[in-house]
C-alpha positions as CSV (number, residue, x, y, z in Angstrom):
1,X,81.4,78.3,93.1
2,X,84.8,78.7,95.3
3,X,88.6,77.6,94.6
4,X,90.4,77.0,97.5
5,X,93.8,76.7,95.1
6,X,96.2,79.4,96.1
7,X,97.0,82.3,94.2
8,X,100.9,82.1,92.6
9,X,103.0,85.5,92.8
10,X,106.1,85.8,90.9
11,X,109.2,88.6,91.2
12,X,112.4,88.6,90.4
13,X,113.1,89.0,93.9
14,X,112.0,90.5,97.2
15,X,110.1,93.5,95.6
16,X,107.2,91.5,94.9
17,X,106.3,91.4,98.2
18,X,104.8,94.5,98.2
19,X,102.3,93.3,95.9
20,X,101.6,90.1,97.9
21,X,100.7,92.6,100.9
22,X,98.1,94.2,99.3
23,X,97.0,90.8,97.9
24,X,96.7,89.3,101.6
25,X,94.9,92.9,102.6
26,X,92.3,92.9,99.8
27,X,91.6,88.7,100.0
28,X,92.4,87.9,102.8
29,X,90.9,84.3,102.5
30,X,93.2,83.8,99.9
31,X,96.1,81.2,100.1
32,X,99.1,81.9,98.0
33,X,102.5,80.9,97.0
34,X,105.3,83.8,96.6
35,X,108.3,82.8,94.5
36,X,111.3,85.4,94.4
37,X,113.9,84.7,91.9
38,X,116.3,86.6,94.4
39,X,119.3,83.9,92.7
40,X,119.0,85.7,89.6
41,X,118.2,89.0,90.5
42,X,117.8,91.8,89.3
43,X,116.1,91.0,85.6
44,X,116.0,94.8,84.8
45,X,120.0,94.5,83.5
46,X,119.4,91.2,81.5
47,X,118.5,90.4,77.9
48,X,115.2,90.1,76.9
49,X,115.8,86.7,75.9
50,X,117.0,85.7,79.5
51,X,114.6,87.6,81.0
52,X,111.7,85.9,79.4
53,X,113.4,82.0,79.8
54,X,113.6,82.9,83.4
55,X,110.2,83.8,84.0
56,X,108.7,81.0,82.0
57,X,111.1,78.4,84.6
58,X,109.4,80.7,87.7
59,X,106.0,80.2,86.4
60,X,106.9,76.7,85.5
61,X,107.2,76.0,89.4
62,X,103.8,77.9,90.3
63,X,102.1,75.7,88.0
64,X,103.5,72.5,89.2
65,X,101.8,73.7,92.4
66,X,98.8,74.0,91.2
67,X,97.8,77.6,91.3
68,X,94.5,78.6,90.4
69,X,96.1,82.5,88.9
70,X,99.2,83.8,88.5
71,X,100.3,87.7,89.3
72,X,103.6,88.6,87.5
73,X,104.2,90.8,90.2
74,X,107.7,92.1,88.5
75,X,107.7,94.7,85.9
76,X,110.5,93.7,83.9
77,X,109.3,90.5,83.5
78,X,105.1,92.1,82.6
79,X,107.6,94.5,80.2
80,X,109.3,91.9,78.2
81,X,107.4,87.9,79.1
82,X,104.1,88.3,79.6
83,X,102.1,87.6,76.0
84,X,104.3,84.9,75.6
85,X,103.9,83.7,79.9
86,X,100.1,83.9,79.3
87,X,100.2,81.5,75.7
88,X,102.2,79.0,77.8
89,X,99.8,78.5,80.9
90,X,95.8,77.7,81.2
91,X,95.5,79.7,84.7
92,X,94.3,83.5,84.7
93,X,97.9,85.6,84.6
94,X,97.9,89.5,85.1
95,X,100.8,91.8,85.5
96,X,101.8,94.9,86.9
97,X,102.2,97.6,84.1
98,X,98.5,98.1,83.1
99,X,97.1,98.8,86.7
100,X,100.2,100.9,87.4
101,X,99.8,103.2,84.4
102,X,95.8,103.2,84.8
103,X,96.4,104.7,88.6
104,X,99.4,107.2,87.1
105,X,97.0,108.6,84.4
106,X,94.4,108.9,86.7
107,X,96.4,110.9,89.8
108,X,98.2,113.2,87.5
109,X,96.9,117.1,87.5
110,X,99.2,118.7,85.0
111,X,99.4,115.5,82.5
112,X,102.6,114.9,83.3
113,X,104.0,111.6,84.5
114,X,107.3,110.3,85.6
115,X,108.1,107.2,85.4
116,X,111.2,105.6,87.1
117,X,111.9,101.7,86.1
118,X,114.6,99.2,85.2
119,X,116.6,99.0,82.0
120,X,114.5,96.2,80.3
121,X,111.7,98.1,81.7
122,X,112.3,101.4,80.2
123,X,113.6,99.8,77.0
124,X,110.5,98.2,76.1
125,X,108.1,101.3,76.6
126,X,105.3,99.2,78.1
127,X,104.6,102.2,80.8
128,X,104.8,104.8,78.4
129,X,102.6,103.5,75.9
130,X,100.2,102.0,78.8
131,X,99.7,105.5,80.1
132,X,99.2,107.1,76.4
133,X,96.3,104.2,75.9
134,X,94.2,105.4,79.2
135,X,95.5,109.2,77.9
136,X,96.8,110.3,74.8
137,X,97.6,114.0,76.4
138,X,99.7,113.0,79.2
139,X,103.1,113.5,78.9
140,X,105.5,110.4,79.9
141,X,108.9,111.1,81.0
142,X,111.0,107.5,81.2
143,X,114.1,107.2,83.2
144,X,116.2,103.7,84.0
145,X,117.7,103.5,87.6
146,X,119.5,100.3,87.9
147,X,121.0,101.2,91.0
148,X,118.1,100.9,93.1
149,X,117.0,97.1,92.9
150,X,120.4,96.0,93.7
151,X,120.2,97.8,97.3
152,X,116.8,96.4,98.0
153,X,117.8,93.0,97.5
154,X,120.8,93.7,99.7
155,X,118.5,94.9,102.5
156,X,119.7,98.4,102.1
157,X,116.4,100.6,102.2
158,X,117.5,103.4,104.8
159,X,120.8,105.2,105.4
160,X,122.8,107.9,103.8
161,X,123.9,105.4,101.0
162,X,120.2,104.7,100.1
163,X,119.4,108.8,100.3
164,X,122.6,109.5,97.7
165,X,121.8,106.5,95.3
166,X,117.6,107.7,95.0
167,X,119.0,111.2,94.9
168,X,121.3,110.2,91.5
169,X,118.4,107.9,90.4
170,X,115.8,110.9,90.8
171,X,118.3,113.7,89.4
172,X,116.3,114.2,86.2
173,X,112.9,115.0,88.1
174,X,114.5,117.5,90.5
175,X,115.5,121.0,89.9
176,X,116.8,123.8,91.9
177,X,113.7,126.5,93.8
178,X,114.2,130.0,94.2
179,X,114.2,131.9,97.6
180,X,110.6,132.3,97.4
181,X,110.2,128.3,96.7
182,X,109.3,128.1,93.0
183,X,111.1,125.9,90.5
184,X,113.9,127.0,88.3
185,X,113.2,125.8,84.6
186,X,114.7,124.0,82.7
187,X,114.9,120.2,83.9
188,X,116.9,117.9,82.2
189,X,113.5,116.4,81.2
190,X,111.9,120.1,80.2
191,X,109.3,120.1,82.8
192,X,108.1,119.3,86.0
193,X,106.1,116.0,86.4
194,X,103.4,116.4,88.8
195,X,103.2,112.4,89.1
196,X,106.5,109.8,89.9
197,X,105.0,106.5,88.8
198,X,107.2,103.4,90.6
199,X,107.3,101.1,87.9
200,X,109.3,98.4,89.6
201,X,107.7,96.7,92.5
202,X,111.3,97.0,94.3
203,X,111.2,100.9,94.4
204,X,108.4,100.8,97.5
205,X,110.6,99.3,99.6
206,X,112.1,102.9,99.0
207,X,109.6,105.0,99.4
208,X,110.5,106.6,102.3
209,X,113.9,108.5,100.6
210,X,112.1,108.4,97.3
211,X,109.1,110.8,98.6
212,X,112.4,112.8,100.5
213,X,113.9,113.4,97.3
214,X,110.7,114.0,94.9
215,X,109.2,116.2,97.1
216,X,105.6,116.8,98.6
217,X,104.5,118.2,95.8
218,X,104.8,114.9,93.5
219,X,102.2,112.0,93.7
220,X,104.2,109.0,94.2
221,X,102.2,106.0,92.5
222,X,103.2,102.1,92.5
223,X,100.9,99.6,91.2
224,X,100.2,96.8,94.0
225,X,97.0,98.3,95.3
226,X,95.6,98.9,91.9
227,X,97.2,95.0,91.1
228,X,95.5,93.6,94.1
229,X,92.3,94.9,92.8
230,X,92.2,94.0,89.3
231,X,93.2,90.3,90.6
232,X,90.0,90.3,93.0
233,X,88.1,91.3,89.9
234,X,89.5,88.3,88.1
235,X,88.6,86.1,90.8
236,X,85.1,87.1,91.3
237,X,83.9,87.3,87.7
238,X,86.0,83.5,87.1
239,X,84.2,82.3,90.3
240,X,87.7,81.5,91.9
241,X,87.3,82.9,95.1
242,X,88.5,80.6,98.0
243,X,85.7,80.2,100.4
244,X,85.4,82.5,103.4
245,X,85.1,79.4,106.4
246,X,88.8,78.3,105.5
247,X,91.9,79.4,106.6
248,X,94.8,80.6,104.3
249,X,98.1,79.3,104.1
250,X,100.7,81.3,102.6
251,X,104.1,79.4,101.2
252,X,107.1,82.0,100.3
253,X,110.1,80.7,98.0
254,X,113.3,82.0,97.3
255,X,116.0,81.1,94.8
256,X,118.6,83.1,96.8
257,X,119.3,83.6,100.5
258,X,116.6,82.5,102.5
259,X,118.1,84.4,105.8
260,X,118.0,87.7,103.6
261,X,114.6,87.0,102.2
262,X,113.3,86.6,105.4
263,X,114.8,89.8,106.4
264,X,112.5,91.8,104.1
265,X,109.6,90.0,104.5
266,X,109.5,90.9,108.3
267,X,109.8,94.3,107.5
268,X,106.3,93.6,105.7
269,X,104.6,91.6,107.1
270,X,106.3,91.1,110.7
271,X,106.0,87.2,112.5
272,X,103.0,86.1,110.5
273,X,105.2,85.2,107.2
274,X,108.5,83.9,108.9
275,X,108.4,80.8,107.4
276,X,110.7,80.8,103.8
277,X,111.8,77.8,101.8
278,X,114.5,77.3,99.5
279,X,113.9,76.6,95.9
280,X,115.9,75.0,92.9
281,X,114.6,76.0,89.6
282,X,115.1,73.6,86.6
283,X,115.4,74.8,83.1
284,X,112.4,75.2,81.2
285,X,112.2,72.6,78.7
């Protein structure tokens, strides 16, 4: 059997696009629908509560569009909404966290993991105690960087600005090396992760001045490839792939500025997803 209903991706704003690209690599038959809550952005500084009326008025709108599955493609909201997000819908819903910490536990050498999210992110320990359930003996070292999702969804991903903030956001996984290029001990943190886990889906849209700052030395993980794959697992063993003779349409929606929203998706995806419609959310009853 085939679905040809399109897949429904949510963020708080732009950052889940970097999880829709990996989507449209892996399945590429695959329609979809991208809504970015870019109005409200960023969720990482809001209440739980807020966080998780929000999300249920996002996935409110995929479902009126009939999606066949739904990727929560924003941390925060995987963090704090998503047992309550999948109770509320019939359609197959997956988040970020679990595919993140599964390819974090797996790259790390010295069992030590860094993990770099937003407030609500941090505050609920859904990374930490992810990563502890694929391995009990890897360290987890949480950090909140709130500065870095507002300057994505501002556009801002290169500059001398962009270097300073990731450098502050970054300060308690870097340490000073001696002439002969080993590290002086102690960090803030007490040790030098081996693994920087990106556990919101804006940070790689920075990846460029985030690998600058970290270091070669540091595997930098973020969790759309593993995401894309556990979704393409979902399909194939619900028998909800779209069928290979049929061409896929891709609808983006933004809450916010369409101009700027467009911005970011060229950077990602060039020409091919130009087109961007406005959306109005209502209230979740």
């Amino acid at each position: 059997m085939t679905d040809p209903r399109p897949i429904g991706l949510f963020d708080s704003g732009v950052g889940g696009l970097t999880v829709l690209r990996e989507v449209v690599r892996r399945l590429p038959h695959e329609s979809t629908v991208y809504l970015g809550d870019n109005g409200r952005a960023p969720y990482g500084t809001r209440s739980d509560a807020e966080v998780r009326q929000f999300s249920a008025e996002c996935l409110d709108e995929l479902a009126r569009r009939d999606v066949k599955a739904i990727v929560v493609a924003c941390n925060t909201s995987t963090s704090v909404a998503l047992p309550e997000l999948r109770r509320r819908y019939d359609v197959p819903i997956i988040g970020v966290v679990r595919p993140g910490a599964t390819a974090a536990a797996l790259a790390t050498r010295t069992r030590r993991v860094g993990v770099i999210a937003t407030p609500a992110t941090i505050r609920s320990h859904a990374y930490f105690q992810a990563i502890k359930d694929e391995n009990p003996f890897v360290e987890v070292y949480e950090h909140a960087t709130p500065e870095l999702v507002p300057l994505v969804e501002a556009g801002k991903l290169r500059g001398s600005e962009v270097d300073a903030a990731v450098r502050r956001a970054l300060a308690p996984f870097l340490g000073n090396r001696t002439a002969d290029g080993e590290w002086i001990f102690p960090l803030p943190f007490g040790a030098r992760v081996d693994t920087l886990l990106l556990a919101c889906t804006h940070y790689p849209l920075l990846a460029e001045p985030i690998r600058a700052a970290i270091g070669e030395d540091v595997a930098v993980i973020d969790s759309a490839s593993a995401t894309a794959s556990v979704l393409a697992e979902l399909l194939a063993v619900n028998e909800l792939l779209a069928p290979t003779d049929g061409s896929a349409v891709h609808v983006q929606l933004t809450t916010g500025d369409v101009a700027r929203f467009r911005a970011t998706a060229e950077l990602l995806f060039g020409a091919e997803f130009t087109a961007v419609e406005p959306v109005v959310i209502p209230e979740a009853a």
